[in-house]
PDB file with one MODEL, atoms N, CA, C and O in Angstrom:
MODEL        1
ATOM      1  N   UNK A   1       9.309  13.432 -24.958  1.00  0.00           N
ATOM      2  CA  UNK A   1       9.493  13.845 -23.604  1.00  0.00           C
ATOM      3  C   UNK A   1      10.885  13.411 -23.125  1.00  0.00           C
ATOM      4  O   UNK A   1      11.637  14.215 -22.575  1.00  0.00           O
ATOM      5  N   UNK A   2      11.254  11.990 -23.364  1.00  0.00           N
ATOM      6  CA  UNK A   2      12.757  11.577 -22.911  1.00  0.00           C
ATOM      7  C   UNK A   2      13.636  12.412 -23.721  1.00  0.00           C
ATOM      8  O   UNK A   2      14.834  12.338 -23.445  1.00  0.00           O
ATOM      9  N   UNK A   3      13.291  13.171 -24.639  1.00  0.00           N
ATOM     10  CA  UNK A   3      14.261  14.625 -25.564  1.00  0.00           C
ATOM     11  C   UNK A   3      15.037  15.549 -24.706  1.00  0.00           C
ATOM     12  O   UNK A   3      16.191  15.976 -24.670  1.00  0.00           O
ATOM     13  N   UNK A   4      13.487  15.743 -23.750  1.00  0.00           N
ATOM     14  CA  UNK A   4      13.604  16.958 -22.941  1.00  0.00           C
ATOM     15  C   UNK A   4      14.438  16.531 -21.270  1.00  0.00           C
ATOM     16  O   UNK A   4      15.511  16.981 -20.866  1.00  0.00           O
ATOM     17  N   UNK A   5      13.369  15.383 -20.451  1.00  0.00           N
ATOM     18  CA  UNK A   5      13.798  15.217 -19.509  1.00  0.00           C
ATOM     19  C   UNK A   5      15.226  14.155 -19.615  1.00  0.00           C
ATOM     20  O   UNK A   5      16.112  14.026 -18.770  1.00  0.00           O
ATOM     21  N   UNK A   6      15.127  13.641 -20.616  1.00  0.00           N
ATOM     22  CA  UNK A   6      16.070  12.344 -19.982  1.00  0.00           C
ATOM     23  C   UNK A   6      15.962  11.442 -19.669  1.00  0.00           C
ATOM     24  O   UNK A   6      14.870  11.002 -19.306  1.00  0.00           O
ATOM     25  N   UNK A   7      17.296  10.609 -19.669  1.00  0.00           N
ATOM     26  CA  UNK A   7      16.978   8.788 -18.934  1.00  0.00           C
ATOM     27  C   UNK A   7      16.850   8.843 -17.753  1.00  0.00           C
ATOM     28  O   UNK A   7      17.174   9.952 -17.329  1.00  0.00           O
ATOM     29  N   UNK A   8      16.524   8.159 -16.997  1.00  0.00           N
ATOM     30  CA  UNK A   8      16.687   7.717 -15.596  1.00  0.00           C
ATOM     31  C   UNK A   8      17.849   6.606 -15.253  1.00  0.00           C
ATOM     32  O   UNK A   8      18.174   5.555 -15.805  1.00  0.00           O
ATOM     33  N   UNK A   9      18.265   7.211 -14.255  1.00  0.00           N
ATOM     34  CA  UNK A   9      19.471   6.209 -13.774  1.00  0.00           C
ATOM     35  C   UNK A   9      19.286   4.739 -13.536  1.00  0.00           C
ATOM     36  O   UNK A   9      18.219   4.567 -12.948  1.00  0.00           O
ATOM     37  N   UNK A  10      19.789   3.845 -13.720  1.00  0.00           N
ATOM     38  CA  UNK A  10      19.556   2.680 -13.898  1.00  0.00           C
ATOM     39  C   UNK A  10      19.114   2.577 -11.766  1.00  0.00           C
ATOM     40  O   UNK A  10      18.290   1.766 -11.344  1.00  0.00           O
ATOM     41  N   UNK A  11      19.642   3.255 -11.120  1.00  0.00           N
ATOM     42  CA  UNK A  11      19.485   3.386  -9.459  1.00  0.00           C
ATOM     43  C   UNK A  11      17.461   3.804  -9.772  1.00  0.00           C
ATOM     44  O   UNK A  11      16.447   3.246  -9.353  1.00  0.00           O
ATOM     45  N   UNK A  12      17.627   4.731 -10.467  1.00  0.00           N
ATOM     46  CA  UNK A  12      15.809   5.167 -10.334  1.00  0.00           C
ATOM     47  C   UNK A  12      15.039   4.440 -10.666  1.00  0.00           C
ATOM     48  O   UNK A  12      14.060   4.114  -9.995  1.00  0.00           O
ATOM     49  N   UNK A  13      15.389   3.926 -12.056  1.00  0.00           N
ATOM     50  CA  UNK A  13      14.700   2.737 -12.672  1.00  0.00           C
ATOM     51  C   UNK A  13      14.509   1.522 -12.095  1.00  0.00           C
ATOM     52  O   UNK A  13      13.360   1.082 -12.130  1.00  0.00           O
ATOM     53  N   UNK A  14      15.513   0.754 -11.478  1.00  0.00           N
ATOM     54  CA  UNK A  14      15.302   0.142 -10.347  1.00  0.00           C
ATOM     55  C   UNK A  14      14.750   0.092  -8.859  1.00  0.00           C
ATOM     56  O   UNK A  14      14.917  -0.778  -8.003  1.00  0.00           O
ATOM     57  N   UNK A  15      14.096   1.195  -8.810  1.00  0.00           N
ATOM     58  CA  UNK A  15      13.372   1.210  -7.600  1.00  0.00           C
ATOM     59  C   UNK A  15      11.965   0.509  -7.609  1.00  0.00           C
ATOM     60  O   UNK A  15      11.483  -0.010  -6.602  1.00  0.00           O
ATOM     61  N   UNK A  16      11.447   0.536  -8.643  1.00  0.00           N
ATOM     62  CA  UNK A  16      10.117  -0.059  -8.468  1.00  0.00           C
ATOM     63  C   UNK A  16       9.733  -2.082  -7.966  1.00  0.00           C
ATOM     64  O   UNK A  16       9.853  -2.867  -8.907  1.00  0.00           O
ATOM     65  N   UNK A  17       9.558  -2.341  -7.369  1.00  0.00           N
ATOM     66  CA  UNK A  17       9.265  -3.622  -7.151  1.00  0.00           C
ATOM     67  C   UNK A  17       8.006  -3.921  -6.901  1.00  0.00           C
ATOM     68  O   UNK A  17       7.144  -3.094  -6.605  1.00  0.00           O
ATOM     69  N   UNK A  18       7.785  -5.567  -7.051  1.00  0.00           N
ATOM     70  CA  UNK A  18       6.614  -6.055  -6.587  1.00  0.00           C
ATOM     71  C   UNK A  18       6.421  -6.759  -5.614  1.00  0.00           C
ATOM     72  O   UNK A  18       5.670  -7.734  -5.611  1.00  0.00           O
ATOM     73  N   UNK A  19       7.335  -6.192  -4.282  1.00  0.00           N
ATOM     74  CA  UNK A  19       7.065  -7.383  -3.382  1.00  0.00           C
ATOM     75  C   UNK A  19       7.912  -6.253  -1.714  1.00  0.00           C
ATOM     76  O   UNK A  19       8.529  -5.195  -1.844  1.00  0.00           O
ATOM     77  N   UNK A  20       7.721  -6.729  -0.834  1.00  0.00           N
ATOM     78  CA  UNK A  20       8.334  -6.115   0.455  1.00  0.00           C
ATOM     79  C   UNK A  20       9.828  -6.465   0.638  1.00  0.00           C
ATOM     80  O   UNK A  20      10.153  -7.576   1.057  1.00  0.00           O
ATOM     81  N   UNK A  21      10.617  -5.638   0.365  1.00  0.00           N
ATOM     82  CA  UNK A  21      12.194  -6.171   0.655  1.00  0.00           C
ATOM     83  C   UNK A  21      12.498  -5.876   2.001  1.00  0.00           C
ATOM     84  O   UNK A  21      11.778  -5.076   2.599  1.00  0.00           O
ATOM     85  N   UNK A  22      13.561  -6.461   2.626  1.00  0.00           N
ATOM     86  CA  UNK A  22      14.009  -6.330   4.180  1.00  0.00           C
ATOM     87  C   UNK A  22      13.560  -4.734   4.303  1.00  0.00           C
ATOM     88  O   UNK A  22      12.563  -4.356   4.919  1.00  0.00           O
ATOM     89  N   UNK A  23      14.569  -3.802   3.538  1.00  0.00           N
ATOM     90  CA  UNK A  23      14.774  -2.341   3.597  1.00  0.00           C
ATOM     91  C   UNK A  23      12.703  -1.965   4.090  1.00  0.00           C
ATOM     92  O   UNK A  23      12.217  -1.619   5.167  1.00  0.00           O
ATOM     93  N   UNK A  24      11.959  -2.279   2.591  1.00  0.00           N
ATOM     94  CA  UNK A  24      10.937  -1.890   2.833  1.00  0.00           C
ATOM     95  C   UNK A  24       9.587  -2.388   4.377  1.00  0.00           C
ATOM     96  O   UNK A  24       8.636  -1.870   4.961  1.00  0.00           O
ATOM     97  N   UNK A  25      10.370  -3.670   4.392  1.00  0.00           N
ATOM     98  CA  UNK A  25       9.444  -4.069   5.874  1.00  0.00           C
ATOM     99  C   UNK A  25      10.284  -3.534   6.776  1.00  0.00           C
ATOM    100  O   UNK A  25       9.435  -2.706   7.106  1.00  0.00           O
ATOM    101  N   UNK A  26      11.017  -3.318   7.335  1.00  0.00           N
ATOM    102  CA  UNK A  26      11.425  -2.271   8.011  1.00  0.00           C
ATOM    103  C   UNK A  26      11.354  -0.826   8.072  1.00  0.00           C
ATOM    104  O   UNK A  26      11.755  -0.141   9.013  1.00  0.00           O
ATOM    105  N   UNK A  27      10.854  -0.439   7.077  1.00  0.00           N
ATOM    106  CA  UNK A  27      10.298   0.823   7.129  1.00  0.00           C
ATOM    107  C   UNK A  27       8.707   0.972   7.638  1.00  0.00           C
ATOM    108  O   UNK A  27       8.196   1.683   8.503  1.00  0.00           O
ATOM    109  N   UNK A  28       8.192   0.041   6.767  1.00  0.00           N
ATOM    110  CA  UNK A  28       6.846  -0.341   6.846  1.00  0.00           C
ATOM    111  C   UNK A  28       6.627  -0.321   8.338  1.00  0.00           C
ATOM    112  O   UNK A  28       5.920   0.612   8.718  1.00  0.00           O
ATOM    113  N   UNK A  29       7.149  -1.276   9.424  1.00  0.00           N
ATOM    114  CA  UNK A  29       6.753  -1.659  10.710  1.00  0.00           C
ATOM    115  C   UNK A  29       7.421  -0.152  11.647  1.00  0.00           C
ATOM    116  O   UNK A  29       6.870   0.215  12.685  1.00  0.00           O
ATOM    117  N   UNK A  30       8.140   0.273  11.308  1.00  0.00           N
ATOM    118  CA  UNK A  30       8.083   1.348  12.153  1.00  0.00           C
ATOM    119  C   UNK A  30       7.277   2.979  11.700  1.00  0.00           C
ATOM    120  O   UNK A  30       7.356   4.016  12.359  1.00  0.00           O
ATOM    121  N   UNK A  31       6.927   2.883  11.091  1.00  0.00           N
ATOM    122  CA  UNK A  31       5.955   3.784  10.488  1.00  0.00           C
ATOM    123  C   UNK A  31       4.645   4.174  11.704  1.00  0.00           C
ATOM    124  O   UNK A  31       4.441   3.398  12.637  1.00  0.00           O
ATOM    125  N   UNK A  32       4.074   5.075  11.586  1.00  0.00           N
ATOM    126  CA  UNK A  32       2.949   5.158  12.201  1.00  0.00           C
ATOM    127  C   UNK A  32       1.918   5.458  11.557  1.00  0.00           C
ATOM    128  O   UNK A  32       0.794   5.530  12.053  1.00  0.00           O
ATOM    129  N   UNK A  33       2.285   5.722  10.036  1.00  0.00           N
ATOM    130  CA  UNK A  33       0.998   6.021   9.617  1.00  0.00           C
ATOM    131  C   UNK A  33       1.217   5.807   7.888  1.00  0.00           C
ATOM    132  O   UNK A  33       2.071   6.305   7.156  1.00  0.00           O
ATOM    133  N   UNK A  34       0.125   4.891   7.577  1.00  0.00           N
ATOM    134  CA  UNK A  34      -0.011   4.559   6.101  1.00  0.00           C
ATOM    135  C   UNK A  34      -1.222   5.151   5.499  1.00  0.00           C
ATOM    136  O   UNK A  34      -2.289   5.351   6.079  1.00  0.00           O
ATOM    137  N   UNK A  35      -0.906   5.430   4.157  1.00  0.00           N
ATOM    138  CA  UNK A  35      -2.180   5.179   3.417  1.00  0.00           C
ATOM    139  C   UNK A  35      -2.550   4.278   2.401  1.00  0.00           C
ATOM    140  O   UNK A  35      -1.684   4.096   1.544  1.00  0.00           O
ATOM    141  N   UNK A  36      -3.561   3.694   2.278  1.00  0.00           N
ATOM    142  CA  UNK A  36      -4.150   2.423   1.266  1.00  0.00           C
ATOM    143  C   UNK A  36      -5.181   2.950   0.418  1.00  0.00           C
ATOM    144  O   UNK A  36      -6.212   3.615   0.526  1.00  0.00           O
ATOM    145  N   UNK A  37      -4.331   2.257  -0.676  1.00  0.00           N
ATOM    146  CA  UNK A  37      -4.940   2.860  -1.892  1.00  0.00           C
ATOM    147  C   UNK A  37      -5.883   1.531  -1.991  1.00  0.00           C
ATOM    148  O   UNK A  37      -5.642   0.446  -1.462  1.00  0.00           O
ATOM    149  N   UNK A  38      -7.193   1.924  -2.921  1.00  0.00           N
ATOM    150  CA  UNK A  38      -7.985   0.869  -3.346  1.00  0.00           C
ATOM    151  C   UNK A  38      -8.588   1.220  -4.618  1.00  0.00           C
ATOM    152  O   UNK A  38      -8.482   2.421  -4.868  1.00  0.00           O
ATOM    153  N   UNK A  39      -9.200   0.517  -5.514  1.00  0.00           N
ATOM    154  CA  UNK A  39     -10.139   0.673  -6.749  1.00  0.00           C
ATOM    155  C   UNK A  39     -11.262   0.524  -6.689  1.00  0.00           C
ATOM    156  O   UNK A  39     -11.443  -0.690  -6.596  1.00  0.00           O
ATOM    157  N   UNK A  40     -12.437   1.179  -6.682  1.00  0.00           N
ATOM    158  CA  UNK A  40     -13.794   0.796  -6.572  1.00  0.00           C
ATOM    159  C   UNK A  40     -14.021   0.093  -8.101  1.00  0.00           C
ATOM    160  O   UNK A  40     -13.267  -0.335  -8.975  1.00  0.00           O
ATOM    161  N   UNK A  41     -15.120   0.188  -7.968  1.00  0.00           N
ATOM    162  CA  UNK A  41     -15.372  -0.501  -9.254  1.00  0.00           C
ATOM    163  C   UNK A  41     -16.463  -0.197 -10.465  1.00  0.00           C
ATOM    164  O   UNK A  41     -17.255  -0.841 -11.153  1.00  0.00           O
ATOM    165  N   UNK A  42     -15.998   1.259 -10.299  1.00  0.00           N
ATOM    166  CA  UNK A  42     -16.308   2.353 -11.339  1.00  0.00           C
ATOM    167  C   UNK A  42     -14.764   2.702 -11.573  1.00  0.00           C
ATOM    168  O   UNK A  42     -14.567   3.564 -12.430  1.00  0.00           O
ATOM    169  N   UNK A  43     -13.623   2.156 -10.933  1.00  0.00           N
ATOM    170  CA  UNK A  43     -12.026   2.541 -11.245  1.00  0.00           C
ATOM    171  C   UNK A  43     -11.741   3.941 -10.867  1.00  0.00           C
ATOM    172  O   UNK A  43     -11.196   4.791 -11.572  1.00  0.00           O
ATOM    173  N   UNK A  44     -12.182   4.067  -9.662  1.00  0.00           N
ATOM    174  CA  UNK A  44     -12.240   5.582  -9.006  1.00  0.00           C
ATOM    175  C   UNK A  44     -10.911   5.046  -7.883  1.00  0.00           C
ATOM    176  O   UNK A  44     -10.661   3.883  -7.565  1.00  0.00           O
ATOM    177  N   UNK A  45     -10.274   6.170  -7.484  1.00  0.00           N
ATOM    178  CA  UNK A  45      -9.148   5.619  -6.594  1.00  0.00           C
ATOM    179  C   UNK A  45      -9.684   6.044  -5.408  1.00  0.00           C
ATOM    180  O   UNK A  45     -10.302   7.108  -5.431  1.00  0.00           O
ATOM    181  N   UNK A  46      -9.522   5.080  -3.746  1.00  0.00           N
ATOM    182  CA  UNK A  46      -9.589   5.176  -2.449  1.00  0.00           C
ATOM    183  C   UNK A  46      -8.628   5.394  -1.865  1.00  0.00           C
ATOM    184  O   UNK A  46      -7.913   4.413  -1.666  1.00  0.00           O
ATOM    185  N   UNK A  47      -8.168   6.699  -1.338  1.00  0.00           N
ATOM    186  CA  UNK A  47      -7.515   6.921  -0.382  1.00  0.00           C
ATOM    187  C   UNK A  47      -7.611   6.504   0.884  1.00  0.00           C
ATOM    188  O   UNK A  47      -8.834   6.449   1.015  1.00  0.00           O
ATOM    189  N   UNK A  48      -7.116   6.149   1.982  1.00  0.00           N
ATOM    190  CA  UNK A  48      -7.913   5.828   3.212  1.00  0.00           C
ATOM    191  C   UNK A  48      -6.564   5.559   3.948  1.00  0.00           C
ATOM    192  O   UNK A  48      -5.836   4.577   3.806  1.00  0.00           O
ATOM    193  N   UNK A  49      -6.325   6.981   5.029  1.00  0.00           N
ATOM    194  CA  UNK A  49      -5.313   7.454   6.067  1.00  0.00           C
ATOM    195  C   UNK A  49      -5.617   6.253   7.216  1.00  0.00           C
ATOM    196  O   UNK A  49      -6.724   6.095   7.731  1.00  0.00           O
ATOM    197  N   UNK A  50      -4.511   5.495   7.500  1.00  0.00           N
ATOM    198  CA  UNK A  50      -4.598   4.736   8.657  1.00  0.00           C
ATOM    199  C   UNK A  50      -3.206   5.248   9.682  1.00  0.00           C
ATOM    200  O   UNK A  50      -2.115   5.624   9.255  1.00  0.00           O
ATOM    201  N   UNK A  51      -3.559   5.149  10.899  1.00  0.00           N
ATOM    202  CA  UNK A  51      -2.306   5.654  12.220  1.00  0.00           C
ATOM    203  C   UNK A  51      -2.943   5.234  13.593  1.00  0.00           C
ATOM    204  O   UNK A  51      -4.022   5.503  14.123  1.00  0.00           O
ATOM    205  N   UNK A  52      -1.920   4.513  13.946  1.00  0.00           N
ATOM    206  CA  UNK A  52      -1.490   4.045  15.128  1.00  0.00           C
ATOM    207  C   UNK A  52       0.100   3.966  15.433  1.00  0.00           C
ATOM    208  O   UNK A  52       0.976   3.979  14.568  1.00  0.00           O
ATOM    209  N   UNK A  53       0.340   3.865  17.100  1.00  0.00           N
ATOM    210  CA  UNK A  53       1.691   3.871  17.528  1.00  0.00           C
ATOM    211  C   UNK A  53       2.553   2.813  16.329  1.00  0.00           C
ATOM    212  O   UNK A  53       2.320   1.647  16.010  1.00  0.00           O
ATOM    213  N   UNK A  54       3.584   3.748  15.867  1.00  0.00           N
ATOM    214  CA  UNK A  54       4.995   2.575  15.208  1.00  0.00           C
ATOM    215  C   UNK A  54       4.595   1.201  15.385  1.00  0.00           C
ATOM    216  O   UNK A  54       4.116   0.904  16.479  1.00  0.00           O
ATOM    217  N   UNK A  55       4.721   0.218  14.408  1.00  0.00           N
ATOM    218  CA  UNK A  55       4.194  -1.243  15.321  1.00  0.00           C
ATOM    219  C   UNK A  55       3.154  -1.578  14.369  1.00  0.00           C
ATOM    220  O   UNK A  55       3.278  -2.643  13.764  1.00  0.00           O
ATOM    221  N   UNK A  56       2.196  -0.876  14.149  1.00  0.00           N
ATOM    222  CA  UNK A  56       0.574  -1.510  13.855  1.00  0.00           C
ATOM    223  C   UNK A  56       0.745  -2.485  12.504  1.00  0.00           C
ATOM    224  O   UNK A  56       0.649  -3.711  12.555  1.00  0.00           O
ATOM    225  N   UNK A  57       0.939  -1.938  11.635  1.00  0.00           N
ATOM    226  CA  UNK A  57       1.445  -2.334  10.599  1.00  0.00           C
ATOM    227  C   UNK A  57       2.445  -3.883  10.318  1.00  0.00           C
ATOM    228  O   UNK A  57       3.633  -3.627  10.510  1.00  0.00           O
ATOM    229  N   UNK A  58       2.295  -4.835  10.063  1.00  0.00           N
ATOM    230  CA  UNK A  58       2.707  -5.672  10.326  1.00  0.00           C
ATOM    231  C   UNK A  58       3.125  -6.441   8.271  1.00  0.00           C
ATOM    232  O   UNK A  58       2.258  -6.632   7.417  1.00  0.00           O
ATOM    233  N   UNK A  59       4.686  -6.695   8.094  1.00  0.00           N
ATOM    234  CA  UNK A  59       4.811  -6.984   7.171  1.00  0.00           C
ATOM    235  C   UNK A  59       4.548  -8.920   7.301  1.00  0.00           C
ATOM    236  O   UNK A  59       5.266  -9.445   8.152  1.00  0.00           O
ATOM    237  N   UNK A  60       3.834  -9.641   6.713  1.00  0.00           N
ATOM    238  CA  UNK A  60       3.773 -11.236   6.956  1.00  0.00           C
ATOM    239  C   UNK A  60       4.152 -11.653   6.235  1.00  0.00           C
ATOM    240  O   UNK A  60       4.746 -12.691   6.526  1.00  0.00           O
ATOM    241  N   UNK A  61       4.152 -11.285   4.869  1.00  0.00           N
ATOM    242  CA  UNK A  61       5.300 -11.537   4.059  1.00  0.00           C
ATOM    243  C   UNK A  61       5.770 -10.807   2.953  1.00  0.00           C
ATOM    244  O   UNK A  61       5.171  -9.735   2.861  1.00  0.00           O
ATOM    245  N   UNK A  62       6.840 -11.031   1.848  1.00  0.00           N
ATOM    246  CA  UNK A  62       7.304 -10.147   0.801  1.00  0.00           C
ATOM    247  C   UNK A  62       5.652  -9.671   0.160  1.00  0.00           C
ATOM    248  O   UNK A  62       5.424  -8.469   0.026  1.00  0.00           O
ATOM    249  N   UNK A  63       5.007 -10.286  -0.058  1.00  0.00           N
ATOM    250  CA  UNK A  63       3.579  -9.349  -0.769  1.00  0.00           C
ATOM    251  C   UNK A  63       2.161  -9.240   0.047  1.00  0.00           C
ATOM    252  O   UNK A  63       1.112  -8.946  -0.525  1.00  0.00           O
ATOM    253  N   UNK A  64       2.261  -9.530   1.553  1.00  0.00           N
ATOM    254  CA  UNK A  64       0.930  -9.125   2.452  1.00  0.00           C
ATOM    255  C   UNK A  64       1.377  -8.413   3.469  1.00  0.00           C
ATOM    256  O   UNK A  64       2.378  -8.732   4.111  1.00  0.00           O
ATOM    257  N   UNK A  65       0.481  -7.118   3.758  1.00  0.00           N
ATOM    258  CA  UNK A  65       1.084  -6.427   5.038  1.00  0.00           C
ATOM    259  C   UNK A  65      -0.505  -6.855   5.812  1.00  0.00           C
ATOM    260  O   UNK A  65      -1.524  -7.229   5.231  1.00  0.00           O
ATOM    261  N   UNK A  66      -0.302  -6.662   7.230  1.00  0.00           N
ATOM    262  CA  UNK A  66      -1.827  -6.695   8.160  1.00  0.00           C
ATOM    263  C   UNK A  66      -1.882  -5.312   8.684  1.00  0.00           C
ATOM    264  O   UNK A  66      -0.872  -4.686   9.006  1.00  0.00           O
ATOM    265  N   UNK A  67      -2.838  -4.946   8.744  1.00  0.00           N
ATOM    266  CA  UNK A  67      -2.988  -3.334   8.917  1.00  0.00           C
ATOM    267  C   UNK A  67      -4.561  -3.797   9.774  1.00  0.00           C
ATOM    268  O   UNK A  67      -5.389  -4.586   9.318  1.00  0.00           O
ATOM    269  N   UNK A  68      -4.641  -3.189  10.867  1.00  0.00           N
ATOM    270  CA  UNK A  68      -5.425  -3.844  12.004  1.00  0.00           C
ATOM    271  C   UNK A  68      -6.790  -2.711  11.603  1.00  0.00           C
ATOM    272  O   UNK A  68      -6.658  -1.488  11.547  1.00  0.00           O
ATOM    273  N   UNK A  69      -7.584  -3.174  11.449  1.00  0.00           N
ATOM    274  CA  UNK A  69      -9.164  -2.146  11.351  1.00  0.00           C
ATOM    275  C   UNK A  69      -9.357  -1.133  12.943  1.00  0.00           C
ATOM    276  O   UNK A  69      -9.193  -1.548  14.090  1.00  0.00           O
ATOM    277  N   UNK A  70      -9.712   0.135  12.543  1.00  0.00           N
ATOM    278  CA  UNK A  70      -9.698   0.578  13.892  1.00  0.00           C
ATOM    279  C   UNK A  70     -11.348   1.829  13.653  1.00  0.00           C
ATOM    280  O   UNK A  70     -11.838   2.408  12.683  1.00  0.00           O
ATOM    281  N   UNK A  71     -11.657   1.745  14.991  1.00  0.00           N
ATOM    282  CA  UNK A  71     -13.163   2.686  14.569  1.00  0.00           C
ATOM    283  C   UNK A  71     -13.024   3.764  13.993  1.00  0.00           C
ATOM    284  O   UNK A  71     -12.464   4.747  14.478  1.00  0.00           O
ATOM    285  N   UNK A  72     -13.739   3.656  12.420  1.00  0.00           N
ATOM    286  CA  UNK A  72     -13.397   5.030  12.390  1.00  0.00           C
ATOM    287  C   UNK A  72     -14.896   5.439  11.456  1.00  0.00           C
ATOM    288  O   UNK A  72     -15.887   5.382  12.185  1.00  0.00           O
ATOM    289  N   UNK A  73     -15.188   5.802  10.105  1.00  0.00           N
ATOM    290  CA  UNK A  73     -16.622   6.330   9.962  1.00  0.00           C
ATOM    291  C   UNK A  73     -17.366   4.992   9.393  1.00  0.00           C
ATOM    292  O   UNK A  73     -18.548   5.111   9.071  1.00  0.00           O
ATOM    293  N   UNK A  74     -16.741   3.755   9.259  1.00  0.00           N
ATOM    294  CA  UNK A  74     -17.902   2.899   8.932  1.00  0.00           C
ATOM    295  C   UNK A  74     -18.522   2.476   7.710  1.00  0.00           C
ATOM    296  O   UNK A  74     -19.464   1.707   7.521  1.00  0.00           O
ATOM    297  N   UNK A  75     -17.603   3.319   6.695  1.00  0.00           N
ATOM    298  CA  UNK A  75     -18.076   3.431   5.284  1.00  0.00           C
ATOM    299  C   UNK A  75     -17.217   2.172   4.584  1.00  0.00           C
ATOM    300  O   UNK A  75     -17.465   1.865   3.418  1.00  0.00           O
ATOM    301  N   UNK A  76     -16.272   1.515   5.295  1.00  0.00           N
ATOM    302  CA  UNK A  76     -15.651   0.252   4.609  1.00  0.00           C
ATOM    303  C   UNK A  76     -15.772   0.429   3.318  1.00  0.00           C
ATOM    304  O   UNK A  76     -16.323  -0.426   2.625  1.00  0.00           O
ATOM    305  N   UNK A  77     -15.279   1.560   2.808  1.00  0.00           N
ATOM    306  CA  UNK A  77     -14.728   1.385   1.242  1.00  0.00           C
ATOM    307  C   UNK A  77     -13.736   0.911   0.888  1.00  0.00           C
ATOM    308  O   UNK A  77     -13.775   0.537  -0.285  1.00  0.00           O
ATOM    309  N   UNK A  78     -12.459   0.688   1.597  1.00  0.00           N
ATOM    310  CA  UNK A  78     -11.415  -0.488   1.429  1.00  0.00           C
ATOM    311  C   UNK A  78     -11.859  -1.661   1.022  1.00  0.00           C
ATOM    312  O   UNK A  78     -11.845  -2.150  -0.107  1.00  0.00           O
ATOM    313  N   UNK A  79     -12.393  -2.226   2.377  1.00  0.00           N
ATOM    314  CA  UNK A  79     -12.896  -3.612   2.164  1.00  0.00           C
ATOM    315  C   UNK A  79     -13.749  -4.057   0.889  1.00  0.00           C
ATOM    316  O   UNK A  79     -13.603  -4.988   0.097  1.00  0.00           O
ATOM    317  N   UNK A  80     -14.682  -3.053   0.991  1.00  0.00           N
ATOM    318  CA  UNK A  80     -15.540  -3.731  -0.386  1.00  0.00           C
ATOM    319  C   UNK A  80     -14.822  -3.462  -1.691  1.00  0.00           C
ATOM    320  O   UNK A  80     -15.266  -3.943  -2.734  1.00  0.00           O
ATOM    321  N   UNK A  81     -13.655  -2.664  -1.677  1.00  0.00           N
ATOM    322  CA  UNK A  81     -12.356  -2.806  -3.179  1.00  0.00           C
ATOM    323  C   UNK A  81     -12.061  -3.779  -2.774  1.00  0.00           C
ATOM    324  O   UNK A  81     -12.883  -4.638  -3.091  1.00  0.00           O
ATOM    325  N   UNK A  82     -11.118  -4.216  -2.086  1.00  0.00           N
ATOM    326  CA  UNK A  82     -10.232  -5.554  -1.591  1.00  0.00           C
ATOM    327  C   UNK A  82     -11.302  -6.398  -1.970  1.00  0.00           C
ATOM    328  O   UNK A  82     -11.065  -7.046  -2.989  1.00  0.00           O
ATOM    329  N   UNK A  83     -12.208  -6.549  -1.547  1.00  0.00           N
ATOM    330  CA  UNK A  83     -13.089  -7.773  -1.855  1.00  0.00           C
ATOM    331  C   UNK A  83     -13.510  -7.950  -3.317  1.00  0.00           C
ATOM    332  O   UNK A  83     -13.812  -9.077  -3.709  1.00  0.00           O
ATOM    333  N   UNK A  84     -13.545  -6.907  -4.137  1.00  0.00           N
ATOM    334  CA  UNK A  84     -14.174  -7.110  -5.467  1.00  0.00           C
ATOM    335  C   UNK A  84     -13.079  -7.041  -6.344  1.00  0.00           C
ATOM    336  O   UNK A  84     -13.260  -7.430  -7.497  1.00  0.00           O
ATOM    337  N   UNK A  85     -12.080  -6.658  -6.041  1.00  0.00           N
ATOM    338  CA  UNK A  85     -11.073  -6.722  -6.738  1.00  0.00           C
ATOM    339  C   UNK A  85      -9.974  -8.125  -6.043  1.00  0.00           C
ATOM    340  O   UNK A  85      -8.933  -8.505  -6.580  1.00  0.00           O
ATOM    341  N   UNK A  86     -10.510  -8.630  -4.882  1.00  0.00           N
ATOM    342  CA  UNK A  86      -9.734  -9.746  -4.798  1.00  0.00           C
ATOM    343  C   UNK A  86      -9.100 -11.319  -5.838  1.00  0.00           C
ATOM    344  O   UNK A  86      -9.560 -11.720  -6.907  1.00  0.00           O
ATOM    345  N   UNK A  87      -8.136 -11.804  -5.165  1.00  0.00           N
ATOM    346  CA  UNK A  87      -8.110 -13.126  -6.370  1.00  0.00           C
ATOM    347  C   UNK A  87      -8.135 -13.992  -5.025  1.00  0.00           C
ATOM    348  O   UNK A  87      -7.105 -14.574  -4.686  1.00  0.00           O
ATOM    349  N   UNK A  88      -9.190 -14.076  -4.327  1.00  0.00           N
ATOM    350  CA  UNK A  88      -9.890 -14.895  -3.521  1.00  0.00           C
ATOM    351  C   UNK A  88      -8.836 -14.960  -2.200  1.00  0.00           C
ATOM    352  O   UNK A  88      -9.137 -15.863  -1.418  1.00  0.00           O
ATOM    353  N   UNK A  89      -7.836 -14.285  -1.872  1.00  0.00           N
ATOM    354  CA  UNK A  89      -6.678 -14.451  -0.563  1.00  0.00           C
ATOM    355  C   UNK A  89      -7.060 -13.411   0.479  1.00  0.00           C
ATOM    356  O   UNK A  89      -6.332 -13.234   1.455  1.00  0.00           O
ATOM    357  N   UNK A  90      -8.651 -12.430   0.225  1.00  0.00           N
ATOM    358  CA  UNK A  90      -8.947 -11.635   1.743  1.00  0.00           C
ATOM    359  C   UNK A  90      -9.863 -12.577   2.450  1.00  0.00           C
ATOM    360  O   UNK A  90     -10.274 -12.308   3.579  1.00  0.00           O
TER     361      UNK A  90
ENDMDL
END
């Protein structure tokens, strides 16, 4: 496949990180609307659309954001990924 497409620029290749940089918490906090991915635990992926005014979203540090729970159908499939897939910090 790298035959066909090619390298990636050392700029592309470097984009991936593991942690919130200035650039990215600043994007993050003015945002109005995220989505959170989760893993159940059959390894099925959770989508789950969150939006509120710019703001909600809160970076606390390079690897935790707070994303505020708001009413919505009640099915807390986030939470119970986060929780079963936690390493004990929810």
């Amino acid at each position: 496949m790298r035959e066909i497409i090619g390298i990636p620029s050392h700029r592309a290749s470097g984009k991936v990180i593991d942690h919130y940089d200035d650039i990215c918490a600043r994007y993050i906090e003015r945002s109005s609307y995220v989505i959170v991915a989760t893993r159940s635990a059959d390894g099925l992926l959770d989508l789950s659309p969150k939006g509120d005014p710019a703001g909600f979203v809160h970076v606390l540090d390079p690897k935790t954001l707070i994303i505020p729970e708001r009413p919505g159908n009640k099915r807390v499939d986030s939470f119970e990924n986060l929780l079963l897939h936690s390493d004990g910090r929810c």
